[in-house]
SESEGU-724288 format. One line per 4 residues: number of its first residue (from 1); their letters; for each residue x, y, z of N, C-alpha, C, O. Coordinates in nm, 4 decimals. Atoms other than C-alpha are relative to their C-alpha. Layout:
<pts>
NUM> a> X Y Z X Y Z X Y Z X Y Z; ...
</pts>
This chain:
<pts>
1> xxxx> -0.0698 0.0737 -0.1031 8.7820 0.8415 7.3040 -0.1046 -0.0699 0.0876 -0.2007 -0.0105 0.1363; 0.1455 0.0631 -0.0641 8.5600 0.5659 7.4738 0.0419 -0.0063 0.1583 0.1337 -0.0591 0.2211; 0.0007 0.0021 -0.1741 8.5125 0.6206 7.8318 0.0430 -0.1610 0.0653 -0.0049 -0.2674 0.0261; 0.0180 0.0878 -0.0688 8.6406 0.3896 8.0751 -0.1127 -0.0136 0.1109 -0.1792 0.0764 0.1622
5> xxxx> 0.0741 -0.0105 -0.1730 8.4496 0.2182 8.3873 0.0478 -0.0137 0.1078 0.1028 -0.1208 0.1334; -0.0277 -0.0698 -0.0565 8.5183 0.4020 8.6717 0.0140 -0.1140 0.0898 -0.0431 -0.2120 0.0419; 0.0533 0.0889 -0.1369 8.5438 0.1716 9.0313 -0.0541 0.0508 0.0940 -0.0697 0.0115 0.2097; 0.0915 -0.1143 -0.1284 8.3584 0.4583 9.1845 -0.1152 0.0068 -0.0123 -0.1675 0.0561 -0.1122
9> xxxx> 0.1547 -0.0319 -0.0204 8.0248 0.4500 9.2896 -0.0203 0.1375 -0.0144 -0.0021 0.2105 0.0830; 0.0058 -0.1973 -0.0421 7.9475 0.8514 9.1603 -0.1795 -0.0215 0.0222 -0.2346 0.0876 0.0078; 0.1064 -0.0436 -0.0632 7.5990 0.8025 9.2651 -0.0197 -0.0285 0.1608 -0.1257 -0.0658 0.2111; -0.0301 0.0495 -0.1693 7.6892 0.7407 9.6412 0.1331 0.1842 0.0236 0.1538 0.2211 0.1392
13> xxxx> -0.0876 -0.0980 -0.0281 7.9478 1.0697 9.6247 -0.1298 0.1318 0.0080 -0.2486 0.1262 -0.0240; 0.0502 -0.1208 -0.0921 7.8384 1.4203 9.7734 0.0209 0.1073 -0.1920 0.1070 0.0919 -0.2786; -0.0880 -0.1014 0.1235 7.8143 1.7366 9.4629 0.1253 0.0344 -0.0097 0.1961 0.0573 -0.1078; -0.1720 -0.1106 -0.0009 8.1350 1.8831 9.5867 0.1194 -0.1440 -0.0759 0.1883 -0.1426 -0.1780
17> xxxx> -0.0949 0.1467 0.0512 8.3308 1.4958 9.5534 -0.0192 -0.0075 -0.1696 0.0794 -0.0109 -0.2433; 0.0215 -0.0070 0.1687 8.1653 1.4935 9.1685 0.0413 0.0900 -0.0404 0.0724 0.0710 -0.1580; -0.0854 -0.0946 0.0643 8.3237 1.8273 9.1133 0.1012 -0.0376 0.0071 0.1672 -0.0436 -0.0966; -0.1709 0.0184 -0.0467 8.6379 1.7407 9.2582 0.0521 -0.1367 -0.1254 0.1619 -0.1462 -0.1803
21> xxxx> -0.0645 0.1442 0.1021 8.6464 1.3780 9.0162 -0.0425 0.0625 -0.1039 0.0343 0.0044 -0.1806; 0.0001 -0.0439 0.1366 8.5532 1.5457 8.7156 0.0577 0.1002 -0.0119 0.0260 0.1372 -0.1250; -0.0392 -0.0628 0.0155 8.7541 1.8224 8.7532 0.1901 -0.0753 -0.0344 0.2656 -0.0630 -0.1308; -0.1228 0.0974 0.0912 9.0821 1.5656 8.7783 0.0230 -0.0706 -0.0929 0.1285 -0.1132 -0.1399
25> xxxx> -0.0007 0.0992 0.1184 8.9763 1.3803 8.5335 -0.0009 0.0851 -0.1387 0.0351 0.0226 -0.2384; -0.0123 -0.0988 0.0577 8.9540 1.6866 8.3220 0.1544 0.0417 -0.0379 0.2165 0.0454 -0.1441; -0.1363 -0.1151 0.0032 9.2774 1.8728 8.4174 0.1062 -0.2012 -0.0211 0.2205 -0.1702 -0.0549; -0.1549 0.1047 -0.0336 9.5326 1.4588 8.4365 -0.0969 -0.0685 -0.0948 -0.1004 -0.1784 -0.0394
29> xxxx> 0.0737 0.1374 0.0071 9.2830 1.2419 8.2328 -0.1120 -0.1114 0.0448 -0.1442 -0.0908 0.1618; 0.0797 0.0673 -0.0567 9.0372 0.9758 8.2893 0.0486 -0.0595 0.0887 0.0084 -0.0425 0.2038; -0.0465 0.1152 -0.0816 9.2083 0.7359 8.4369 0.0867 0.0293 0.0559 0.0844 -0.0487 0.1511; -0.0801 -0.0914 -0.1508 9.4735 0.9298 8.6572 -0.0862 0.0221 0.0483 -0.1349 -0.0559 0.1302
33> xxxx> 0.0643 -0.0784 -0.0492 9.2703 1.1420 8.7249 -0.1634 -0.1120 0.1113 -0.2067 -0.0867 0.2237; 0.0909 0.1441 -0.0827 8.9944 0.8285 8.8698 0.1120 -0.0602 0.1207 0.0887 -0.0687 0.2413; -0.1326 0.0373 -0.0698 9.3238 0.7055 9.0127 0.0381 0.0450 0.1535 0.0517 -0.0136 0.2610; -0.0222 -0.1750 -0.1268 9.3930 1.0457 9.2511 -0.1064 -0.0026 0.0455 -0.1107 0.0186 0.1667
37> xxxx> 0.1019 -0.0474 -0.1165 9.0593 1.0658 9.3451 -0.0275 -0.1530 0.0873 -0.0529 -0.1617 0.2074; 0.0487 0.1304 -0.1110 8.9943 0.6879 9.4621 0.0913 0.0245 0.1496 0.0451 0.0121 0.2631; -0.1345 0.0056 -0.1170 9.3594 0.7442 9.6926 -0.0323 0.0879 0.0712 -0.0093 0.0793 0.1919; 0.0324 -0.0834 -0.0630 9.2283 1.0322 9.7694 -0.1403 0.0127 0.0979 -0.1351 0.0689 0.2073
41> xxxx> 0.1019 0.0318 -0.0207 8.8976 0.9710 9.8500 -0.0142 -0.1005 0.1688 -0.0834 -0.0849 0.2693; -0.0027 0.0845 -0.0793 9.0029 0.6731 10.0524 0.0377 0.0496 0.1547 -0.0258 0.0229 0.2567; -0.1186 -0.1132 -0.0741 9.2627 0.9041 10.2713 -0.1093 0.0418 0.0800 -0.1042 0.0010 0.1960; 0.0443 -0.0482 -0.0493 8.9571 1.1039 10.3534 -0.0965 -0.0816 0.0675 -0.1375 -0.0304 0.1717
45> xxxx> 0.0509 0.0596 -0.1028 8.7535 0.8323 10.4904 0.0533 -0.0218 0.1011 -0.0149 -0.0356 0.2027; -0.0439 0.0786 -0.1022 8.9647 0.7238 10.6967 0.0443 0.1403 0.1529 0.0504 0.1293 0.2753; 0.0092 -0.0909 -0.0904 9.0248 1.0928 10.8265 -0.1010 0.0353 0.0815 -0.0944 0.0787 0.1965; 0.1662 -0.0339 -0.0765 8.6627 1.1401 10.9166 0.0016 -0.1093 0.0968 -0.0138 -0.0632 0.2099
49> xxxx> 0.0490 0.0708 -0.0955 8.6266 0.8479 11.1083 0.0739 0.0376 0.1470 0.0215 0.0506 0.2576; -0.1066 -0.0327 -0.1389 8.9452 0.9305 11.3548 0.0105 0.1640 0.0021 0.1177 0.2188 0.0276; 0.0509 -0.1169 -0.0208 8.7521 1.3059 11.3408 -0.0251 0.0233 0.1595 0.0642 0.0802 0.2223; 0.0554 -0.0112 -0.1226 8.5496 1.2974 11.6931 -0.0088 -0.1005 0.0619 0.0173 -0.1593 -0.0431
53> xxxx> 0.0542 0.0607 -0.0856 8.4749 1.0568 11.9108 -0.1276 0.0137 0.0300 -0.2085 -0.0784 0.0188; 0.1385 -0.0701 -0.0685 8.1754 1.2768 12.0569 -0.0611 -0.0522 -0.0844 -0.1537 -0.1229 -0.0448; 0.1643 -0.0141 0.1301 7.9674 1.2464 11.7250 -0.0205 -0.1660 -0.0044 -0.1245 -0.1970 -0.0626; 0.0813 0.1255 -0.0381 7.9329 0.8581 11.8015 -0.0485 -0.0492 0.0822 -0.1348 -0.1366 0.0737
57> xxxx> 0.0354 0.0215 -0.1098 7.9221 0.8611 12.1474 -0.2064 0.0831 -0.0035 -0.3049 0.0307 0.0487; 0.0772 -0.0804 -0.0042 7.6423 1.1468 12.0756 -0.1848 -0.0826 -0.1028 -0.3055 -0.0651 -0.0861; 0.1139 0.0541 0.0549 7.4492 0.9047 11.7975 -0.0455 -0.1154 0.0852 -0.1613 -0.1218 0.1265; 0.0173 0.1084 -0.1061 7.4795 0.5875 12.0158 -0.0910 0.0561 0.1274 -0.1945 -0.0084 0.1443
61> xxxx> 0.1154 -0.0282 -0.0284 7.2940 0.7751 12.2581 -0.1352 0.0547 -0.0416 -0.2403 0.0364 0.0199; 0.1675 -0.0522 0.0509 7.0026 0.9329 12.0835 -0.0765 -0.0977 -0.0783 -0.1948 -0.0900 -0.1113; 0.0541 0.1471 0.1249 6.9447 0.6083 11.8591 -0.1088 -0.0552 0.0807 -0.2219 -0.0465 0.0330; 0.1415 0.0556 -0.0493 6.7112 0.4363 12.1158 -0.0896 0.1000 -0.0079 -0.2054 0.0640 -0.0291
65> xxxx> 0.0970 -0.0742 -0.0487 6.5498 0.7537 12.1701 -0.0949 0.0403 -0.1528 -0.1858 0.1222 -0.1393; 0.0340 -0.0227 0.1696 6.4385 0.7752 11.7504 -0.1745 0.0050 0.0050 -0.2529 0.0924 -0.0319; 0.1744 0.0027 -0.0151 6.0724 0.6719 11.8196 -0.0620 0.0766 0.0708 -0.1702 0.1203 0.0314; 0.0869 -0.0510 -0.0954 5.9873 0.8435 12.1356 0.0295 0.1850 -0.1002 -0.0714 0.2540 -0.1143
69> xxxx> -0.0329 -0.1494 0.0422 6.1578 1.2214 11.9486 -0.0796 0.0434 -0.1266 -0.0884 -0.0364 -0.2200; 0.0326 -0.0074 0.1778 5.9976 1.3727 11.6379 0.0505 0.1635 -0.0130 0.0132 0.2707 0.0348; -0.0397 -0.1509 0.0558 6.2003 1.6389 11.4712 -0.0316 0.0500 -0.0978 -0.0179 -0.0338 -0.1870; 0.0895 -0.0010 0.1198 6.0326 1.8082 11.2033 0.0968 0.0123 -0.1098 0.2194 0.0030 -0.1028
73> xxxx> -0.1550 -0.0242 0.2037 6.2283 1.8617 10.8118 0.0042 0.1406 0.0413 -0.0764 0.2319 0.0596; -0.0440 -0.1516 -0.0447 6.4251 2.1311 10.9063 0.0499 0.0343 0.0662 0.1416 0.1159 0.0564; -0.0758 -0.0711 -0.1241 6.4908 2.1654 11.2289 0.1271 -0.0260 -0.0102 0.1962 -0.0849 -0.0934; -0.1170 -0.0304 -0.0226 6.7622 2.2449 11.3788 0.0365 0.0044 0.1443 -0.0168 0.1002 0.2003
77> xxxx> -0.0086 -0.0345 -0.1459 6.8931 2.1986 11.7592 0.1548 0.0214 0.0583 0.2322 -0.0743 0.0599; -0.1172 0.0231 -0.0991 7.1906 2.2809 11.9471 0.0297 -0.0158 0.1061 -0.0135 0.0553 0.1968; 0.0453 0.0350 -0.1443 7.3130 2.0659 12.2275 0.1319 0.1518 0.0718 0.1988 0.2307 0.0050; -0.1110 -0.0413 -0.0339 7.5496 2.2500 12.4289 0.0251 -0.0897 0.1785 -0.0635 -0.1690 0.2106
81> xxxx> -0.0601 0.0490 -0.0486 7.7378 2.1299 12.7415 -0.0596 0.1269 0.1473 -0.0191 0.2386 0.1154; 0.0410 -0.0498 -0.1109 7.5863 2.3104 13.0893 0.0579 -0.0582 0.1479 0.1202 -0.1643 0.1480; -0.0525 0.0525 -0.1054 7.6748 2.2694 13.4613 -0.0489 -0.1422 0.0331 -0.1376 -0.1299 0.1176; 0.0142 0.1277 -0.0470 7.6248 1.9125 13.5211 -0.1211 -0.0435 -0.1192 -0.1381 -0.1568 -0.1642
85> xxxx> 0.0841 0.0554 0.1783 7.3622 1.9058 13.1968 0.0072 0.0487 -0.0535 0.0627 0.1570 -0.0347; 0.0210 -0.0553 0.1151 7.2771 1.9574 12.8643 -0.0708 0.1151 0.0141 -0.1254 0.1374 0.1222; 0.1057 -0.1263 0.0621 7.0912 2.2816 12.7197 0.0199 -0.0435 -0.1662 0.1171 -0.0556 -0.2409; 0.0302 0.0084 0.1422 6.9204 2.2124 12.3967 -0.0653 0.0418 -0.0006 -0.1611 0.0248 0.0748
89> xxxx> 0.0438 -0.0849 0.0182 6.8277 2.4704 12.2402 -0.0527 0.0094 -0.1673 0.0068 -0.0632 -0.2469; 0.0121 0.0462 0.1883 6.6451 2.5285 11.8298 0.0401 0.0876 -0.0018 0.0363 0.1753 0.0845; -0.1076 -0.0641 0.0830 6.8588 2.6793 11.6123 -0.0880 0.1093 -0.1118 -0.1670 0.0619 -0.1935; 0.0896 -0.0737 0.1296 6.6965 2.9509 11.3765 0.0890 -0.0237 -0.1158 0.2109 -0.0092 -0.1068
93> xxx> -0.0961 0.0347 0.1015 6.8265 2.8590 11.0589 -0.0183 0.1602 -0.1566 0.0616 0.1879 -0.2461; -0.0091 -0.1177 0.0529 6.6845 3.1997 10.8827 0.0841 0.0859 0.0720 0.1177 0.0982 0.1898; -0.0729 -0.1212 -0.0379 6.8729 3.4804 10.8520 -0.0413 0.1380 -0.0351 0.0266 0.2340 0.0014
</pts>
């Protein structure tokens, strides 16, 4: 059976999204199954974006600050919300 081509970028999708489209495409077919996940797929963009507010308000501010900060590979910080300021604090990421 010769594969169709897909309209999905799968090198732009996350591991879990490539399980999830090869698993429908498995269990309904190629092409349902491509079908369900684009609708589906789409659905969930559109959920993430109307997710937070905060998490753009939060990049929009730290974006100028990109040059003056250096975070190393790895870290980890949490802001949290204090009397009239922030507390940022690093995160141990061992356990």
């Amino acid at each position: 059976m010769p594969k169709t081509k897909s309209k999905i970028d799968e090198k732009m999708l996350t591991k879990g999204e490539l399980r999830k489209l090869n698993a429908l495409r498995k269990s309904v077919g190629d092409d349902l199954g491509t079908e369900a996940f684009a609708k589906w797929y789409a659905q969930r963009e559109k959920d993430e974006e109307a997710s937070d507010p905060n998490i753009a308000l939060i990049e929009d501010a730290l974006n100028p600050l990109i040059e003056k900060i250096s975070i190393p590979r790895g870290g980890a910080y949490a802001v949290r919300r204090g009397r009239g300021r922030f507390i940022v604090e690093a995160v141990s990421l061992k356990t």
